[in-house]
N, C-alpha and C positions, 0 to 999 in steps of 0.2 A: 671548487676542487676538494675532493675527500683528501682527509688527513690521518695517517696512523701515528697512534701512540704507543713508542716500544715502553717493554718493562723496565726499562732505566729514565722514561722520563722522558728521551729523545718524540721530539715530534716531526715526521717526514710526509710529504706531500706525495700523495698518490695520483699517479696516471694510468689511467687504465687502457690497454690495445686490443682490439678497435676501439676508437673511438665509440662513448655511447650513442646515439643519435637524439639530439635535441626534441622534445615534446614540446608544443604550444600551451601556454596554461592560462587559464582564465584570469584577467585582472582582478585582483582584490581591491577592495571596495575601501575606499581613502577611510581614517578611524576620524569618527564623529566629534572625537575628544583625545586631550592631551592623553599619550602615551608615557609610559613609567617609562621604559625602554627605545631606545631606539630599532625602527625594523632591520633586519640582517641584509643585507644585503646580496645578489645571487653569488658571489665569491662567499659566501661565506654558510650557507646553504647546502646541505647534504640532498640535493633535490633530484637527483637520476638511483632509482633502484638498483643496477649495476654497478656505479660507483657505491654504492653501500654497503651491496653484497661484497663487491669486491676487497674492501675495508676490513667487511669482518673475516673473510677466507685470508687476506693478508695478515692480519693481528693475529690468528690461531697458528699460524705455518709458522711465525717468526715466534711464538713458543716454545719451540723444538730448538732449542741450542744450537745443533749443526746445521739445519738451515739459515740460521740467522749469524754464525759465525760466517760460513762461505757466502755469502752474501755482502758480510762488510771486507773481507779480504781478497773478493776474485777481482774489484777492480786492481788491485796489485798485480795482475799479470800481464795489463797492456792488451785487453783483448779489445778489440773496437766493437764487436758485437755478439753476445753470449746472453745466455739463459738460466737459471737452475729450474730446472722441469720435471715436471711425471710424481713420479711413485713419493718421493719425498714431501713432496708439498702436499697431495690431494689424500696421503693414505696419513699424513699429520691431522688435517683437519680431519679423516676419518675414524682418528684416533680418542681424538676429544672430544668429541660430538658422542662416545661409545664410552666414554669414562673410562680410557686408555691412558697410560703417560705419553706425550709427545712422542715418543723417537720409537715406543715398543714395533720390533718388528721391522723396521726401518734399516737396511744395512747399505744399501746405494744408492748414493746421489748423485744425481745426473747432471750435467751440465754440457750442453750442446752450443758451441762457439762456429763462426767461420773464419773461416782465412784462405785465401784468394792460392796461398801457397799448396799443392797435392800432395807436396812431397811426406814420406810416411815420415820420415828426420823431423823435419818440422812439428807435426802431432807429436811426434815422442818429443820432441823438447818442452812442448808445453804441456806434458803428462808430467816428466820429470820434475817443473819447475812447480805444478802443481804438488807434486808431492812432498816435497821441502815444504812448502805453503801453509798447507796442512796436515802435517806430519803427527800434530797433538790431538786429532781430531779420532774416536774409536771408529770409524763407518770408513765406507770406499769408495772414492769420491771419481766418477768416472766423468774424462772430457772424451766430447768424440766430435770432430772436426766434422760440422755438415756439407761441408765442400766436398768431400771426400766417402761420403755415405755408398753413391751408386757406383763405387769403385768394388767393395765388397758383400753391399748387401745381398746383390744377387744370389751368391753362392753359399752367401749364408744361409739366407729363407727361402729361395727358389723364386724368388719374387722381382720381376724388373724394378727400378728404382729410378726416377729421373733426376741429371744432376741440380742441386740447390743454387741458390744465389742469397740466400740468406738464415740462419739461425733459425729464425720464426719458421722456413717453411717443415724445417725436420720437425716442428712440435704438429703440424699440421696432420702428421699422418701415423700418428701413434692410433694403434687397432683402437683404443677406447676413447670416447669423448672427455671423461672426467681426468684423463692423463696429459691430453692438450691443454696445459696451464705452465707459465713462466713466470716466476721473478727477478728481478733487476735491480740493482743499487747503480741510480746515477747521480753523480755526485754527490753532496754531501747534504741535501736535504730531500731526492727525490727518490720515489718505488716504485718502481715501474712493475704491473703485471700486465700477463699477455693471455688471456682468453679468448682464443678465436669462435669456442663455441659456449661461451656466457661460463660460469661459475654455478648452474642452480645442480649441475649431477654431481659437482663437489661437495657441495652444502648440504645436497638432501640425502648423499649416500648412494648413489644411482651409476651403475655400469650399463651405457649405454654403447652398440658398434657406430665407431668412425670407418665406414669402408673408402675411404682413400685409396685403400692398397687389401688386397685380396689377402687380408689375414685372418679367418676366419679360425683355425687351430689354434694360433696364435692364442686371439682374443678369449678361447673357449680355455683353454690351460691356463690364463691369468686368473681370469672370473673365477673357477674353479680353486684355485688358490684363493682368493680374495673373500669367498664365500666362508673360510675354515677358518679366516681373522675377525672378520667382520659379519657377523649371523643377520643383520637388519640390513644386508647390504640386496639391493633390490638390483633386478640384472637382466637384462632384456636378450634376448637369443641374436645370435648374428643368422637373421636371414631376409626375405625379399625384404623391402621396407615395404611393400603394401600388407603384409602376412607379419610384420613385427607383433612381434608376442612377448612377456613377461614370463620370466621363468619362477612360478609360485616358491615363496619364501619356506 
């Protein structure tokens, strides 16, 4: 299991979702002679690339002060199942990797919870409770109940919307693939991230379309933003996937 090490020293146990999928690997061949060391054993082994990756996109996100404050303080609100997602996390590590300070640029963070409850009282209570939470924090820290998404999405984006059953599935259908990323504080020694489509267009700078949902403007008005932050940010056009093309730098 990978392990992150914050800047205080703390060391926390990373799980990464999905699951990696196990590789076969060739038996190494017993040592001929005493060893100085004893071999690691596979607990102790950084031996899946995803987990690794995932390690380093986790260590650079939790550089940024506000994602790493809301992170140790959103289990304080009793949510059974939530996220901090998107633009925070992946436009951090796009930050550092570009010789930016953590947070430049950074003004919402996202956090995407459910609760079984529709009612709009409920969301607003746990907005308000939020907000006492992190009251000392300079950014704007948005919760939005994915239980309740296809209640308004429609009329917002023109876009039908199917109801959720969990957190994870609102991170599923953000227009970009490098936006589909979660972190998690569970309990007191584990980090949970959630990459449904791998971590390498976070790492390498890559805006690629997720068409889940027919947001093609959408996706074309971020990029276009995203292009005037980030000039090495590499950006593939939202069209057929057989005809995908790269929009030259």
């Amino acid at each position: 299991m990978a392990h992150i090490f914050l800047p205080d020293g703390q060391n926390l146990r990373l799980r990464l979702f999905p699951k990696p999928k196990l590789t076969k690997r060739r038996r190494k061949p017993e040592p001929t002679s005493l060893a100085l060391f004893d071999v690691p054993t596979e607990d102790d082994a950084l031996d899946k690339p995803a987990e690794r990756l995932a390690a380093r996109v986790a260590e650079l996100c939790l550089l940024n002060r506000n994602n790493a404050e809301i992170l140790n303080r959103m289990p304080d609100l009793g949510l059974r199942d939530w996220w901090l997602v998107s633009g925070c996390l992946f436009q951090t590590v796009w930050n550092l990797r570009s010789g930016r300070a953590a947070d430049k640029g950074i003004t919402d963070y996202d956090v995407c919870y459910f609760s079984e409850d529709l009612s709009w009282d409920a969301e607003d209570e746990v907005i308000r409770t939020a907000a006492k939470l992190f009251a000392d924090l300079p950014v704007n820290i948005q919760l939005r109940n994915q239980a309740r998404v296809h209640l308004w999405y429609p009329e917002k984006f023109g876009v039908a919307y199917p109801p959720l059953t969990t957190a994870s599935e609102g991170v599923l259908r953000f227009p970009c693939s490098a936006q589909a990323v979660g972190l998690k504080r569970s309990g007191e020694e584990f980090l949970d991230v959630y990459a449904p489509f791998g971590l390498g267009d976070v790492w390498d700078m890559v805006a690629r379309p997720n068409r889940a949902l027919p947001l093609a403007q959408v996706y074309a008005e971020k990029t276009i933003r995203w292009r005037t932050e980030w000039n090495k940010l590499v950006v593939y056009q939202w069209v057929d996937r057989d005809s995908e093309r790269m929009i030259p730098a």
